[in-house]
ZADO-1210 file (C-alpha; in nm, 4 decimals, padded with zeros to 6 digits):
<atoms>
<atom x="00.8459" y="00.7664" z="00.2568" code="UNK" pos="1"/>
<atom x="00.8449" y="01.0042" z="00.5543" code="UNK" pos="2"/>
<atom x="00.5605" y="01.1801" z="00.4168" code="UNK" pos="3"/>
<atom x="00.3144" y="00.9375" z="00.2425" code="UNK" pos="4"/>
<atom x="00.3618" y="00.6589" z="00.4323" code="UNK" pos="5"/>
<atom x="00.5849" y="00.6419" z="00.6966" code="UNK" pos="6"/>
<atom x="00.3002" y="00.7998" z="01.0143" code="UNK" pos="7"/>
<atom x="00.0482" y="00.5821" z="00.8619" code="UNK" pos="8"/>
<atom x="00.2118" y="00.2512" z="00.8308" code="UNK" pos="9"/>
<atom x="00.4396" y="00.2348" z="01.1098" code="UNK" pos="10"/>
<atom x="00.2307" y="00.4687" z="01.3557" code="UNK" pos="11"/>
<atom x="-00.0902" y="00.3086" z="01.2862" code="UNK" pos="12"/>
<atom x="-00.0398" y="00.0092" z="01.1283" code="UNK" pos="13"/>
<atom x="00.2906" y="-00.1455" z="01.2186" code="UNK" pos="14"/>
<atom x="00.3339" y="-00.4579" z="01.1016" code="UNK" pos="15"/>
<atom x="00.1736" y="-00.3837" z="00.7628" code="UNK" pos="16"/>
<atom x="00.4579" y="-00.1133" z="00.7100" code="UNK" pos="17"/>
<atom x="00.7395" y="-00.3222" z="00.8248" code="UNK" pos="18"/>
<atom x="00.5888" y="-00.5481" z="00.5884" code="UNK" pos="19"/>
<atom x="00.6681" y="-00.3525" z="00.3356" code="UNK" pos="20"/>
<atom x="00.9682" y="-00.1941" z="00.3983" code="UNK" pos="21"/>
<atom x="01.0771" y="-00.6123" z="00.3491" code="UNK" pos="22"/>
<atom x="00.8879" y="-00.5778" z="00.0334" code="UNK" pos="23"/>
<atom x="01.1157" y="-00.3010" z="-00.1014" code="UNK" pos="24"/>
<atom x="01.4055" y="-00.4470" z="-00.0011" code="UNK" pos="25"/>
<atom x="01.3275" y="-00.7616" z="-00.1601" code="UNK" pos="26"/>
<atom x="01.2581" y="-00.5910" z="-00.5046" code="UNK" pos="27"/>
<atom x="01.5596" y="-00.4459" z="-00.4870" code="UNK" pos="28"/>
<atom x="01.7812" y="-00.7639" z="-00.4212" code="UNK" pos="29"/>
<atom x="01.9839" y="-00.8570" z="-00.6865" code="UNK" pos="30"/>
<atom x="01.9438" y="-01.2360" z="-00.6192" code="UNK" pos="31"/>
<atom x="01.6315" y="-01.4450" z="-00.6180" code="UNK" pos="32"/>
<atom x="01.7009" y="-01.6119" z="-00.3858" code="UNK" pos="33"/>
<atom x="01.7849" y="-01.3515" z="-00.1328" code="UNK" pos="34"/>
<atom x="01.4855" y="-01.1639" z="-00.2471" code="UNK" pos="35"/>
<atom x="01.2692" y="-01.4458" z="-00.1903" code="UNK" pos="36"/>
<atom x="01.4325" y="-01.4780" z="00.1483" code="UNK" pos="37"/>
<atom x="01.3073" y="-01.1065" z="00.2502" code="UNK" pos="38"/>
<atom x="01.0032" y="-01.1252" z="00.0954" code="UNK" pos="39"/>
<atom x="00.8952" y="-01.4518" z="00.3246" code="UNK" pos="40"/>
<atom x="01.0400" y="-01.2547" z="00.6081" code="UNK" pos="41"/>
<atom x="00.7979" y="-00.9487" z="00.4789" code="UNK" pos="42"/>
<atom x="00.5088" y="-01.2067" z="00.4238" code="UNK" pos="43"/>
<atom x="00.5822" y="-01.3451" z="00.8549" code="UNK" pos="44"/>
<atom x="00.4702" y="-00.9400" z="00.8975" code="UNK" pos="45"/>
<atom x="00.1398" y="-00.9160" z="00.6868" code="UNK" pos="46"/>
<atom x="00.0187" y="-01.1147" z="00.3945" code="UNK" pos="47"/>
<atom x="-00.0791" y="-00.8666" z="00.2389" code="UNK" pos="48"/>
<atom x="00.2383" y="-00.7847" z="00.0466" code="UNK" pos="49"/>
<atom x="00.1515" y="-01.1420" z="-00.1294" code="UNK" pos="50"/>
<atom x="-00.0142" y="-00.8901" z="-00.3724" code="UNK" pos="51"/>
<atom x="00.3586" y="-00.7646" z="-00.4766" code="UNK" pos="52"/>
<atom x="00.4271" y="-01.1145" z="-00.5878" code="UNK" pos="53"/>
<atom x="00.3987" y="-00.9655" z="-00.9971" code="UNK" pos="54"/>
<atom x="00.6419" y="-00.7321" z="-00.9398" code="UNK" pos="55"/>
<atom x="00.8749" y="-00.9456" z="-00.7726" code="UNK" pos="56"/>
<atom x="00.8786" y="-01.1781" z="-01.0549" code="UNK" pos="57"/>
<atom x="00.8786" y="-00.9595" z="-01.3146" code="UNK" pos="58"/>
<atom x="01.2103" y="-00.7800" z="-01.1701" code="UNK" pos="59"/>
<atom x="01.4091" y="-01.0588" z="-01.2355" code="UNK" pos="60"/>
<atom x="01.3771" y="-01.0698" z="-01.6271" code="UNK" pos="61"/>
<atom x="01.3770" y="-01.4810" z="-01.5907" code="UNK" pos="62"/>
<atom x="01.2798" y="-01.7315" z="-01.8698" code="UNK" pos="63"/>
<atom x="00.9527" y="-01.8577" z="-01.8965" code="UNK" pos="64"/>
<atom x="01.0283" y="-02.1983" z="-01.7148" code="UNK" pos="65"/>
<atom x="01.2207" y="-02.0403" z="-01.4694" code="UNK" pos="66"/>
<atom x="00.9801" y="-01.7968" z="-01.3804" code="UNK" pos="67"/>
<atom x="00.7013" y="-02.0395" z="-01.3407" code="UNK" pos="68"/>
<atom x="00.9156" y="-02.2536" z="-01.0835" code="UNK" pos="69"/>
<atom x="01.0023" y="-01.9554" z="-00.8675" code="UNK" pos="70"/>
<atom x="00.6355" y="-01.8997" z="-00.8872" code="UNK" pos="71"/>
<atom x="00.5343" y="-02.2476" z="-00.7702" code="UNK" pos="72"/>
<atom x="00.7557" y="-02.1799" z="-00.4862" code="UNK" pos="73"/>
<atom x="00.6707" y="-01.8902" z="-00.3644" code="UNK" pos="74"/>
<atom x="00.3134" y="-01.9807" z="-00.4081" code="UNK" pos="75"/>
<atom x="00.3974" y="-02.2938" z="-00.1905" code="UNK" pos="76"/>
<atom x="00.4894" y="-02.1202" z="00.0658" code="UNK" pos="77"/>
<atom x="00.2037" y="-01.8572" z="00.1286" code="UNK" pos="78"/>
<atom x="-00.0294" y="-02.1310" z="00.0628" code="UNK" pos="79"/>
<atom x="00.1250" y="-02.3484" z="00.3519" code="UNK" pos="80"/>
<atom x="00.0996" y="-01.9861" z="00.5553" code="UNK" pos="81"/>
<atom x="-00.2655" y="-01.9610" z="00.4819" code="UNK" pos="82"/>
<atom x="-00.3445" y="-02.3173" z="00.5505" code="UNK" pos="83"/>
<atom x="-00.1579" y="-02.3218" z="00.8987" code="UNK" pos="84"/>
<atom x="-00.3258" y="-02.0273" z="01.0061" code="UNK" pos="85"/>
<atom x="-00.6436" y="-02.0138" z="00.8302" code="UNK" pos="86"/>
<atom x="-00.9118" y="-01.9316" z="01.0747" code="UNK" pos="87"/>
<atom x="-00.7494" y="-01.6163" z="01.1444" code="UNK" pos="88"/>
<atom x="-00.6497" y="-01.4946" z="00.7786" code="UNK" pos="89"/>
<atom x="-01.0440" y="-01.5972" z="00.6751" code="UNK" pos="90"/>
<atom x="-01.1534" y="-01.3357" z="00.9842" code="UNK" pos="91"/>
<atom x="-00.9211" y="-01.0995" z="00.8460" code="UNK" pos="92"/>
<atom x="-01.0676" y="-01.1391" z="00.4533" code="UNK" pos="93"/>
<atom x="-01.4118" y="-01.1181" z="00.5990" code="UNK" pos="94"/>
<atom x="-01.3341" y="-00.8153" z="00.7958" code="UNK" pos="95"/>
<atom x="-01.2075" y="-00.6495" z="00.4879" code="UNK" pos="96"/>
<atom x="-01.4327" y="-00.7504" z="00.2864" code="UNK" pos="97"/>
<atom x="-01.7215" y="-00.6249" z="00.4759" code="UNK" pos="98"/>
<atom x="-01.5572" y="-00.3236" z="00.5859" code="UNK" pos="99"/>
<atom x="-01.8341" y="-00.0492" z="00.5475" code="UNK" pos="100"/>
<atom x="-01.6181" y="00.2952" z="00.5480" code="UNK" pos="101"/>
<atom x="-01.6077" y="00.4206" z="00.2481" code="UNK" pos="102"/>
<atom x="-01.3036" y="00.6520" z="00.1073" code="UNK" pos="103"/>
<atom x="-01.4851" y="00.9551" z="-00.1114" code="UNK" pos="104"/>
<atom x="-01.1947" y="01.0948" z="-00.2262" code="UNK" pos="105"/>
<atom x="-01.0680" y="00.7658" z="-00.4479" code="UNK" pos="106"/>
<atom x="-01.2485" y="00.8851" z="-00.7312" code="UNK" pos="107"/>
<atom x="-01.0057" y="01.1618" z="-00.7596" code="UNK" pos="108"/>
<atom x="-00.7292" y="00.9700" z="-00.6715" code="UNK" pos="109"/>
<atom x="-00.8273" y="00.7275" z="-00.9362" code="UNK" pos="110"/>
<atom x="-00.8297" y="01.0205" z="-01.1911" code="UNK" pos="111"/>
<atom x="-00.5177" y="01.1621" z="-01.0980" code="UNK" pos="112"/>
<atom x="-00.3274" y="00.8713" z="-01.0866" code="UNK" pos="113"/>
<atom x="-00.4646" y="00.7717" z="-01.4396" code="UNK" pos="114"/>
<atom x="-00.3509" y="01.0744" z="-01.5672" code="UNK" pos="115"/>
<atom x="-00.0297" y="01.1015" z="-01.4041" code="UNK" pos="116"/>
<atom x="00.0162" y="00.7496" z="-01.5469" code="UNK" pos="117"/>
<atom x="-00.0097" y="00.8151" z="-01.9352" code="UNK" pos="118"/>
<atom x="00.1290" y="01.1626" z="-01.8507" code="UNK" pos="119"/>
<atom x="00.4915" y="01.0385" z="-01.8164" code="UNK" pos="120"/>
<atom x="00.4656" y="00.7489" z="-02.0423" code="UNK" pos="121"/>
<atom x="00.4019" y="01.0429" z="-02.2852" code="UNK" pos="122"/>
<atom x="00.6475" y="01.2211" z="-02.1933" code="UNK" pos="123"/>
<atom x="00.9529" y="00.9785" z="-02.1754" code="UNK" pos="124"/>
<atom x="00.7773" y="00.8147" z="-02.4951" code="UNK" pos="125"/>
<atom x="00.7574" y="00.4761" z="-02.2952" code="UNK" pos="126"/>
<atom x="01.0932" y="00.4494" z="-02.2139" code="UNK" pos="127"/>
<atom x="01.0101" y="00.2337" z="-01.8756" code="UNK" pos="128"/>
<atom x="01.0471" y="-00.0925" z="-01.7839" code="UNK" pos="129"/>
<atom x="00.8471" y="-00.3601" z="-01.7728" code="UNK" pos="130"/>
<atom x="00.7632" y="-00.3300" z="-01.3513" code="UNK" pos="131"/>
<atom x="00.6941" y="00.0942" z="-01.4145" code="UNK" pos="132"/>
<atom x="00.3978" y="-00.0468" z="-01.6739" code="UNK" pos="133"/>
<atom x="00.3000" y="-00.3392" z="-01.4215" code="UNK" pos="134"/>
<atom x="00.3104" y="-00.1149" z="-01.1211" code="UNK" pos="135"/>
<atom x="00.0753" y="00.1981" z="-01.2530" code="UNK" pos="136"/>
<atom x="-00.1255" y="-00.0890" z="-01.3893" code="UNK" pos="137"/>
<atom x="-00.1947" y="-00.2584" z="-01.0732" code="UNK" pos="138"/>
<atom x="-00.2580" y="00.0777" z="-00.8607" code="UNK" pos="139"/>
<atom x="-00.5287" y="00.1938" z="-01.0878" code="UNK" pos="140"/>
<atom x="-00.7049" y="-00.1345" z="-01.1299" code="UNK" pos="141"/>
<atom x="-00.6907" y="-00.1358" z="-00.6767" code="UNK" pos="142"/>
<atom x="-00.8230" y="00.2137" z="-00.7185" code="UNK" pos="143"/>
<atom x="-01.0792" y="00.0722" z="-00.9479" code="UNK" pos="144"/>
<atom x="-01.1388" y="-00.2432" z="-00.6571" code="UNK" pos="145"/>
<atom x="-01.1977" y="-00.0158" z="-00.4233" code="UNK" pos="146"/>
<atom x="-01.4940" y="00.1190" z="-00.5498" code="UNK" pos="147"/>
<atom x="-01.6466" y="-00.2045" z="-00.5061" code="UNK" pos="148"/>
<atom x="-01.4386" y="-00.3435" z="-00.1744" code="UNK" pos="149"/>
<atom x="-01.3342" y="-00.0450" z="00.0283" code="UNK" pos="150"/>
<atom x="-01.2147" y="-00.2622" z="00.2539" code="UNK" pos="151"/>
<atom x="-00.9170" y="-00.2914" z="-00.0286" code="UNK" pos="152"/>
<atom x="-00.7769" y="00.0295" z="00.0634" code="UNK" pos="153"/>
<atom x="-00.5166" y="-00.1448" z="00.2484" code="UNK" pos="154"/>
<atom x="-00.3929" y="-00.2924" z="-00.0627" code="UNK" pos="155"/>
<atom x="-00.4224" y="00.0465" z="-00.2438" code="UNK" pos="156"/>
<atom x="-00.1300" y="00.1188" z="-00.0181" code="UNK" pos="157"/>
<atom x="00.0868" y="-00.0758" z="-00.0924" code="UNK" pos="158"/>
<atom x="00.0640" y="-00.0607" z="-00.4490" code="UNK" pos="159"/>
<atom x="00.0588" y="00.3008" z="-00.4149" code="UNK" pos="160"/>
<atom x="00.4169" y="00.2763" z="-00.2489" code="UNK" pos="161"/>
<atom x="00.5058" y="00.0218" z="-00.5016" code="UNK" pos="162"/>
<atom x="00.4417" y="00.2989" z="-00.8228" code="UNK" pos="163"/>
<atom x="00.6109" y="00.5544" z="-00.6233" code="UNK" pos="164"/>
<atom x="00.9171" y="00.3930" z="-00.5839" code="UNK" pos="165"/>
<atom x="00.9433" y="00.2720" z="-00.9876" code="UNK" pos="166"/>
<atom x="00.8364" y="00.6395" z="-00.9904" code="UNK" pos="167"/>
<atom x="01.1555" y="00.7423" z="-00.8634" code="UNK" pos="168"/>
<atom x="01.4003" y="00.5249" z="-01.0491" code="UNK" pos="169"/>
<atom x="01.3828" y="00.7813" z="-01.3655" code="UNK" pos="170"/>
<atom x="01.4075" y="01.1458" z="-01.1461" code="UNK" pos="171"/>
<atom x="01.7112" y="01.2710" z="-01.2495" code="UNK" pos="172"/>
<atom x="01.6866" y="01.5784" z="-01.3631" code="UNK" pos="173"/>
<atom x="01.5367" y="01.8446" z="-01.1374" code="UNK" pos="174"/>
<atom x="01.4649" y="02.0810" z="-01.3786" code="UNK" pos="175"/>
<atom x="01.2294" y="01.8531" z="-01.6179" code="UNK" pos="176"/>
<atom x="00.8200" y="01.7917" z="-01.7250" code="UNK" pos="177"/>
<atom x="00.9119" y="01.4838" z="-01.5516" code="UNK" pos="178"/>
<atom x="00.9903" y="01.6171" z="-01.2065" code="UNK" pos="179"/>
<atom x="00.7458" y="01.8303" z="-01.2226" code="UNK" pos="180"/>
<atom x="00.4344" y="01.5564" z="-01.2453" code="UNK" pos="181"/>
<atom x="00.6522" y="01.3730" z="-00.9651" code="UNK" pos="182"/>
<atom x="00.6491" y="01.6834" z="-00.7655" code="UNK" pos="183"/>
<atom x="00.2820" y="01.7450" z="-00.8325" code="UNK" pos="184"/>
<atom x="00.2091" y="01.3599" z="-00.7474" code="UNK" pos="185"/>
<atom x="00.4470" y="01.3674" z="-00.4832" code="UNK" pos="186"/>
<atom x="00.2805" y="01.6700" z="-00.2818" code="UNK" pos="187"/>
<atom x="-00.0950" y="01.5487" z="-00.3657" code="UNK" pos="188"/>
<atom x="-00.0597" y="01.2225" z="-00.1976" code="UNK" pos="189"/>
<atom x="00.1562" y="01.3792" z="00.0952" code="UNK" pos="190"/>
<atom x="-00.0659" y="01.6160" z="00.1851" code="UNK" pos="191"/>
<atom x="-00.3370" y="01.3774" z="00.1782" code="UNK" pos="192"/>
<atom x="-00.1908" y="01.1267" z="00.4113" code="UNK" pos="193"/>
<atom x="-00.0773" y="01.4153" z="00.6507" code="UNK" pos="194"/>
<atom x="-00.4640" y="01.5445" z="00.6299" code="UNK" pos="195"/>
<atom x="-00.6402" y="01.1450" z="00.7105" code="UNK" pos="196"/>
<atom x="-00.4012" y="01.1271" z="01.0325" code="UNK" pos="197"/>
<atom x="-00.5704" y="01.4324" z="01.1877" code="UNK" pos="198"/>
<atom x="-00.9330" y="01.2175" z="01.0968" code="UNK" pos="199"/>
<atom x="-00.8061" y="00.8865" z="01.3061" code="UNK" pos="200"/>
<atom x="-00.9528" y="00.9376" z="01.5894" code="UNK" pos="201"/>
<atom x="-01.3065" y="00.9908" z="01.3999" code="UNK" pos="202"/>
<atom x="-01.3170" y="00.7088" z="01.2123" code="UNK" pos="203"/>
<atom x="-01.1830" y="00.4613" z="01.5188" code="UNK" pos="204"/>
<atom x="-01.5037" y="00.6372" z="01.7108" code="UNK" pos="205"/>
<atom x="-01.7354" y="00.5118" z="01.3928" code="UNK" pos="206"/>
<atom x="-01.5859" y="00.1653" z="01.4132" code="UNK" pos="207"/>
<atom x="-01.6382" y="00.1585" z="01.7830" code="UNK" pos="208"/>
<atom x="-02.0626" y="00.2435" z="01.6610" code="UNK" pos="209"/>
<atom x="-02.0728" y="-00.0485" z="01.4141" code="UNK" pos="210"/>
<atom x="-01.8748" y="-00.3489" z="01.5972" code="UNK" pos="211"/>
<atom x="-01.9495" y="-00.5513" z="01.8542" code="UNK" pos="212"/>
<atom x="-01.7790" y="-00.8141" z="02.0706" code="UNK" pos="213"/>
<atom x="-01.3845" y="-00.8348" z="02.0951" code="UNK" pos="214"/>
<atom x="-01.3593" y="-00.6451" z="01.7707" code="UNK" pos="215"/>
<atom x="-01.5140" y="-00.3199" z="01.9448" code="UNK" pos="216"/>
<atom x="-01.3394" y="-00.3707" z="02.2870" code="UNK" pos="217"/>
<atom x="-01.0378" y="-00.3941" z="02.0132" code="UNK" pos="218"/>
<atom x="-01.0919" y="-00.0117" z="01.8956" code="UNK" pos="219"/>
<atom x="-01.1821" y="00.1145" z="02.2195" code="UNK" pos="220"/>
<atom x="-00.8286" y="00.0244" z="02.3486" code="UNK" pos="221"/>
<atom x="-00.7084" y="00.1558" z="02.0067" code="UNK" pos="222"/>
<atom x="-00.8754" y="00.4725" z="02.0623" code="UNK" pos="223"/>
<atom x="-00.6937" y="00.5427" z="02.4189" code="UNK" pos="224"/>
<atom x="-00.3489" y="00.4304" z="02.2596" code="UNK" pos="225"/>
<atom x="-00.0647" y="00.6842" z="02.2567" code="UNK" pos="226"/>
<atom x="-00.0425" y="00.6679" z="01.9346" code="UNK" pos="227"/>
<atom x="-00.3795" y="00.7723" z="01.8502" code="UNK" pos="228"/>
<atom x="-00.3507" y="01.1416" z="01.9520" code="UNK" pos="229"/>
<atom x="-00.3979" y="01.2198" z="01.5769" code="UNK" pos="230"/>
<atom x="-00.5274" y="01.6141" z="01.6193" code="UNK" pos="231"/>
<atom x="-00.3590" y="01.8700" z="01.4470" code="UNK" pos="232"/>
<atom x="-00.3405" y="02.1862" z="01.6449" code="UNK" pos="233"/>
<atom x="-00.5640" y="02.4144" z="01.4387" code="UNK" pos="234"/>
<atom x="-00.8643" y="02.1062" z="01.5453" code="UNK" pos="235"/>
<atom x="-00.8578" y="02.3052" z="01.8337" code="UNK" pos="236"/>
<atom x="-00.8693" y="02.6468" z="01.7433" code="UNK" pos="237"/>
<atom x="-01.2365" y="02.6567" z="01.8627" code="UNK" pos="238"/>
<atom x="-01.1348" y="02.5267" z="02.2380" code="UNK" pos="239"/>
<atom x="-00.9280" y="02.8316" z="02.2755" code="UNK" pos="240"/>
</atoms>
């Protein structure tokens, strides 16, 4: 958590992380009803995490008819979100929507992940449950999104966090094929997340180019935030 997600989401985007953090807990409650309770409280953070909402459900091993009424609810209650505070969550869509940096490196992520996927479905001969299968599923196909939207990175995130932690249920032994694709998954995306802090401060600078109005007076104040200082130490080898 540290590691993949923790400098990112909390660091840079705050509310977004504690949003999931409320996610997690909430797919870990053993009631629905408490779950549902943390995952409004997640959903008060960033919408976003409305994209868990399959997973959720699918924890719970419900019937049929009780599945589809604890999905009318909870769908009840981020639509009454959306419509009280619409103008701003249609800003937000556009934003994302239209946002124009594109991630490079997705089509190796997209590879990897695929691979790591069937990899240890192989090699536990699909002894998962249902939310492992539903997880992988929905980070590749936001992978796949992304390609298209790479504004949708965002929700590449948190379905990334989402596999991971199914990921984890099943590491037992350390001395396995298994742990070893963790540990191989586990380092890839941790040195990648490490590696895109120390680019921050670039990419707020090309947002800064492209905007205009409040939204660029918005990254220049971002830009001289103390949390921005995202440089690691060998940036400035050449200054010395």
């Amino acid at each position: 958590m540290l590691c993949i997600f923790y400098l990112n989401l909390h660091f840079n985007i705050l509310r977004a992380g504690t949003a999931i953090l409320f996610l997690l807990l909430a797919l870990n409650s053993k009631t629905p009803l408490r779950a549902v309770g943390l995952f409004s409280v997640g959903l008060g953070f960033h919408l976003s995490i409305i994209v868990a909402l399959p997973l959720l459900l699918a924890g719970w091993n419900l019937t049929l008819r009780k599945l589809a009424l604890w999905f009318v609810v909870i769908s009840s209650l981020f639509f009454g979100i959306i419509l009280t505070f619409s103008d701003k969550i249609i800003e937000k869509i556009i934003t994302y929507v239209t946002y124009i940096e594109y991630g490079g490196d997705y089509p190796i992520v997209l590879i990897f992940t695929t691979l790591i996927f069937s990899t240890t479905i192989f090699v536990r001969k699909g002894d998962f449950p249902k939310t492992y299968y539903l997880s992988g599923a929905l980070l590749i196909t936001s992978l796949v999104l992304t390609f298209f939207l790479p504004g949708f990175y965002r929700i590449t995130s948190i379905f990334l966090l989402l596999y991971f932690w199914y990921f984890v249920q099943f590491f037992r032994n350390p001395v396995s094929l298994y742990s070893f694709i963790f540990s191989v998954f586990f380092l890839y995306h941790s040195a990648a997340s490490i590696m895109v802090i120390g680019s921050e401060k670039e990419r707020l600078e090309k947002r800064i180019e492209v905007s205009v109005g409040a939204r660029k007076e918005a990254y220049k104040k971002a830009l001289n935030s103390t949390y921005i200082p995202y440089e690691f130490y060998w940036q400035n080898f050449n200054e010395l």
